[in-house]
C-alpha positions, -999 to 999 in steps of 0.1 A, spaced: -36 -356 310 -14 -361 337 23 -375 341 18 -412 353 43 -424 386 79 -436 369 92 -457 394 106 -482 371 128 -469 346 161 -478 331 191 -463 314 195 -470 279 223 -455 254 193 -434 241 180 -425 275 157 -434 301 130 -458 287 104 -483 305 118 -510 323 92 -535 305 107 -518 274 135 -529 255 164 -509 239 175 -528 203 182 -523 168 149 -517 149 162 -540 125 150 -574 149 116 -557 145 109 -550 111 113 -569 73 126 -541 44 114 -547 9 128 -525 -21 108 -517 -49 119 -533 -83 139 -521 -112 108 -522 -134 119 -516 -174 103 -484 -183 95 -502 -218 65 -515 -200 53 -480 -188 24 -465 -199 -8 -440 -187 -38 -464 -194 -29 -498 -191 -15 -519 -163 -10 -522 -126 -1 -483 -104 35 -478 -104 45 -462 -68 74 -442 -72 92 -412 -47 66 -386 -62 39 -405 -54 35 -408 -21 28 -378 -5 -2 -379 -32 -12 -411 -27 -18 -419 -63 5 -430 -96 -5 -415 -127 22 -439 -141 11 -477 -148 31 -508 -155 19 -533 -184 49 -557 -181 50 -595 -161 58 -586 -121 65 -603 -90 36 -603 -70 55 -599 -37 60 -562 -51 23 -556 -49 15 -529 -21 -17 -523 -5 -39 -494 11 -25 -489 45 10 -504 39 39 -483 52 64 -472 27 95 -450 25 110 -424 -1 148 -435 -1 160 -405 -12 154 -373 -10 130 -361 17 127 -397 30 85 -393 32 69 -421 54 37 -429 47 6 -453 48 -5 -460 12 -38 -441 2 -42 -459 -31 -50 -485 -49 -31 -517 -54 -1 -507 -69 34 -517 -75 65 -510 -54 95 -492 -78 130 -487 -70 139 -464 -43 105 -471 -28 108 -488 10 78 -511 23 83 -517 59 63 -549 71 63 -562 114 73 -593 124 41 -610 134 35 -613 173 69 -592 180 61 -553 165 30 -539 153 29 -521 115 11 -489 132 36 -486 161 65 -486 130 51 -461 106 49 -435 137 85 -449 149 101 -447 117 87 -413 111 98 -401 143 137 -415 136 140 -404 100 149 -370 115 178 -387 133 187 -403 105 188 -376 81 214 -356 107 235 -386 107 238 -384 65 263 -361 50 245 -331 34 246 -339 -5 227 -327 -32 200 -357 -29 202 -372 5 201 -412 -3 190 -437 26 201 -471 26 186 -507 46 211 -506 71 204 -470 80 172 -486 91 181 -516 104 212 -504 128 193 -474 139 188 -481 179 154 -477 191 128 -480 226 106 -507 218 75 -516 243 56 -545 245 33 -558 211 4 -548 233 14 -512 242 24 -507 206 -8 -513 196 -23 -492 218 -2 -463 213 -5 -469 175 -46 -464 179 -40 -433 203 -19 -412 172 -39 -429 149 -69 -406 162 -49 -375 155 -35 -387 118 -75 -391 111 -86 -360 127 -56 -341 103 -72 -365 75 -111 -350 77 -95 -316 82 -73 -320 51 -107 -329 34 -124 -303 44 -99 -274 34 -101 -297 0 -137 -293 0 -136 -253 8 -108 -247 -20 -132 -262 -45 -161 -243 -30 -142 -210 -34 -128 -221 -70 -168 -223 -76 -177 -187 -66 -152 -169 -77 -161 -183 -111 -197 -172 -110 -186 -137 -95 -164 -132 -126 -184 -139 -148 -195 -114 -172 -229 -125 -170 -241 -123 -130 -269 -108 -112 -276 -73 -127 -251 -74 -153 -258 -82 -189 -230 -99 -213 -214 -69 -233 -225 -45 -206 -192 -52 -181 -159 -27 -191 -134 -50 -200 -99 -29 -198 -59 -36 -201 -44 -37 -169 -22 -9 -177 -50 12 -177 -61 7 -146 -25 4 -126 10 5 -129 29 -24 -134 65 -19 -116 95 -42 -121 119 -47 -94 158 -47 -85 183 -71 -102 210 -91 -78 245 -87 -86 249 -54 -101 283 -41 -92 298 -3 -89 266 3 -69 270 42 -58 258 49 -21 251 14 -20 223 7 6 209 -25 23 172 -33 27 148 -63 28 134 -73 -5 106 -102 -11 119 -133 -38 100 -154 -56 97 -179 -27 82 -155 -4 49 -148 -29 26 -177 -26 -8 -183 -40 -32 -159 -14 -3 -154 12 30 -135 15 55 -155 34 82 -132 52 96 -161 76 126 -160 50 137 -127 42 166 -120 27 186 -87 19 200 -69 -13 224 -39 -18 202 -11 -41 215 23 -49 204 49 -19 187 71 -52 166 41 -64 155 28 -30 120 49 -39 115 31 -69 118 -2 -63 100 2 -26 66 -16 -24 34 3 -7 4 -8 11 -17 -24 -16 8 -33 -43 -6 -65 -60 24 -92 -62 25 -116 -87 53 -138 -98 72 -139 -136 73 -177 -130 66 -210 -115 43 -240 -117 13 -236 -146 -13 -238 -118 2 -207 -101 11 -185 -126 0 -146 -120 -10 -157 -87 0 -137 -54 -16 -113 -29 -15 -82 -16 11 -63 1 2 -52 35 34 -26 45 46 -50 76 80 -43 66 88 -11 53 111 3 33 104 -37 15 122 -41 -19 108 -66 -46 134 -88 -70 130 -83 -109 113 -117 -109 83 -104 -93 63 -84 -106 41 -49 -85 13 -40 -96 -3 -9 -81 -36 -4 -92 -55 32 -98 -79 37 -65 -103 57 -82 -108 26 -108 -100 -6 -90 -96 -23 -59 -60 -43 -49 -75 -75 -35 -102 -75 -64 -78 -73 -86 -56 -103 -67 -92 -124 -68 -93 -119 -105 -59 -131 -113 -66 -165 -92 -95 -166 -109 -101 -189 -140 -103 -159 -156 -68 -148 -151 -54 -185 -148 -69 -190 -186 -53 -161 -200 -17 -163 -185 -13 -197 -197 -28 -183 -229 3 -163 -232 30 -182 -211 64 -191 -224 60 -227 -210 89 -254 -205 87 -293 -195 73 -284 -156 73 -245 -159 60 -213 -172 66 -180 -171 53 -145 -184 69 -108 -189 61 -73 -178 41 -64 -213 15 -95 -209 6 -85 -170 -2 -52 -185 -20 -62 -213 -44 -89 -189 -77 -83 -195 -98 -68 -158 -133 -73 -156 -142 -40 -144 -172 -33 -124 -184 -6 -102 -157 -1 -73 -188 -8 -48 -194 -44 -66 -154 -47 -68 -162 -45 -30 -191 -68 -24 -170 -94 -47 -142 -91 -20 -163 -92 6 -176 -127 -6 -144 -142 -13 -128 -131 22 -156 -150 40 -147 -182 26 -109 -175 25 -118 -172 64 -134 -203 63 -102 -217 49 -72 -198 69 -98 -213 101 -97 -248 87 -56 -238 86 -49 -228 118 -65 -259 130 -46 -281 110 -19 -266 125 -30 -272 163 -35 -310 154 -3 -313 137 15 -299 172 -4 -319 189 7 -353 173 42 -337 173 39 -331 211 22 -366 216 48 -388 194 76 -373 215 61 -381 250 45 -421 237 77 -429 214 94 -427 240 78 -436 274 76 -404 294 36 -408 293 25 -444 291 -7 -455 276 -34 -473 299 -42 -509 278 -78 -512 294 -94 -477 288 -106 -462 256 -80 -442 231 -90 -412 240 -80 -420 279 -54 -440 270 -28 -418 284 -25 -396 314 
């Protein structure tokens, strides 16, 4: 891919663009529809047409229906582009079925022979960045028509439109079987670990497998508080939040700092091989986390997560991680969560009293063993996500706005140079 000759260019209010391009409002391009007021006396869960609302469409599905009479202009169908007005402002081409169009929900149609709907979903997702900058930071950001309409944008020719709407088409399907895939794998690894915790696998017999308290095994360590004040020798170290323990990952890109008394830095410290799990979050998550590798060290942990630091002699950190991601451990933490409308969350004395499947540390091993081969699989599938997702990044920059020009007569994939 190579830079193609610019000999003809001119000098637009957003820079230099095309001179067979033209520099306008995006509003003489597109026609805005806003979702309908629908009366919530007409939802319900089985009956009815989809109801597309601001949750729904990074999803691509409405578990919401509407039963009432409708407008059938507010019908949207697979592939039409849409926009969250508030919020995130998520564009997207509809996945699901036919469906209606609530309020706060944006369909953005093209005027027939002037703009193409492709080009537009990848231009609109390109400006909402802009637009977003240009809104004053609220607690909900809100996004209005004329945001849309007045924003100025390059737009080429219908034909070169199309054509660049194919070329990061291939990318957005390419991220789509990859998505699958990592879909398919998650489910796949969901699968095994099941069978490997079972009580009843290869050599084992049912009543055979020790079947222990946590607390038995390990030592279950609360962490340090924010806000206590009169702090003596008051020191300041990097500690891990709830935010930074995921499900199978520990993120440390946003780390954050807390004052803990110089005497009490040993005991709220975390060492190579602590288990970390979380007090609270969503039911699916709940007990999950993974295992603390040492990258940061002295690394403090907030009360809200919890250590747990198993015996060595008796059992093995990341089989002990695997078991509480398992359905074994997800089954008893919401056995004994304190749950509220879209939360749960559990306390020190039920992560000690969780129930470990305790085999020999050498099949504690083997089970590890299994379970990191397809988590490769997965962080594999990952990483290449990532490298497509840059890649359309890179590519809607450079085609959005002219710098490489795609060729109309050559395939999509040597569209460009």
């Amino acid at each position: 891919m190579s830079l193609l000759e610019r000999n003809e260019f001119q000098k637009t209010d957003i820079g230099w663009i095309p001179s067979e391009w033209k520099c306008e409002k995006l509003g003489s391009y597109l026609m805005l529809l806003t979702g309908a007021p629908f009366k919530s006396d007409f939802f319900s869960s089985d009956e009815g047409v989809p109801l597309i609302r601001i949750r729904d469409l990074l999803r691509g599905f409405s578990e919401t229906r509407y039963a009432g009479e409708y407008d059938k202009r507010y019908l949207v169908n697979a592939g039409d582009v849409l926009v969250g007005m508030d919020g995130e402002f998520h564009v997207v081409r509809w996945k699901g079925p036919e469906s209606l169009l609530n309020q706060r929900v944006l369909k953005i149609s093209p005027i027939p022979n002037l703009s193409d709907e492709g080009f537009l979903f990848f231009l609109v997702a390109a400006a909402i960045g802009k637009i977003q900058d240009g809104i004053s930071a609220t607690t909900v950001k809100h996004l209005s028509t004329k945001d849309l309409q007045n924003l100025i944008v390059a737009m080429p020719p219908l034909a070169e439109q199309q054509k660049i709407a194919a070329t990061l088409s291939t990318v957005d399907e390419m991220l789509d079987v990859i998505a699958r895939q990592i879909a398919t794998t998650q489910t796949l690894r969901q699968g095994v670990m099941q069978k490997l915790f079972s009580p009843d696998v290869g050599a084992r017999k049912v009543g055979q497998l020790a079947l222990v308290k946590l607390h038995e095994v390990a030592e279950v360590r609360t962490g340090v508080a924010k806000g206590k004040k009169g702090l003596k020798q008051p020191v300041e170290l990097p500690y891990l939040r709830v935010a930074n323990v995921q499900d199978g990952n520990i993120d440390i890109s946003d780390m954050k700092t807390i004052e803990v008394e110089a005497g009490q830095v040993e005991r709220y410290s975390l060492q190579a091989g602590d288990v970390l799990m979380t007090e609270g979050g969503d039911f699916d998550k709940l007990g999950r986390g993974d295992v603390w590798d040492a990258r940061i060290s002295p690394c403090l942990h907030q009360n809200h997560v919890f250590a747990v630091r198993p015996n060595p002699d008796k059992l093995n950190s990341y089989y002990l991680a695997a078991l509480a991601a398992s359905d074994h451990g997800r089954k008893y933490f919401l056995s004994c969560a304190k749950r509220t409308t879209n939360l749960a969350s559990i306390n020190s004395s039920q992560i000690k009293a969780f129930p470990v499947l305790l085999p020999s540390l050498d099949e504690q091993a083997n089970i590890v063993k299994i379970i990191d081969a397809v988590n490769a699989k997965i962080a594999a599938l990952k990483n290449k996500q990532v490298h497509y997702a840059d890649l359309k990044r890179g590519l809607m920059q450079k085609l959005l706005t002219g710098e490489w020009r795609v060729k109309l007569d050559t395939p999509v994939e040597e569209a460009f140079a």
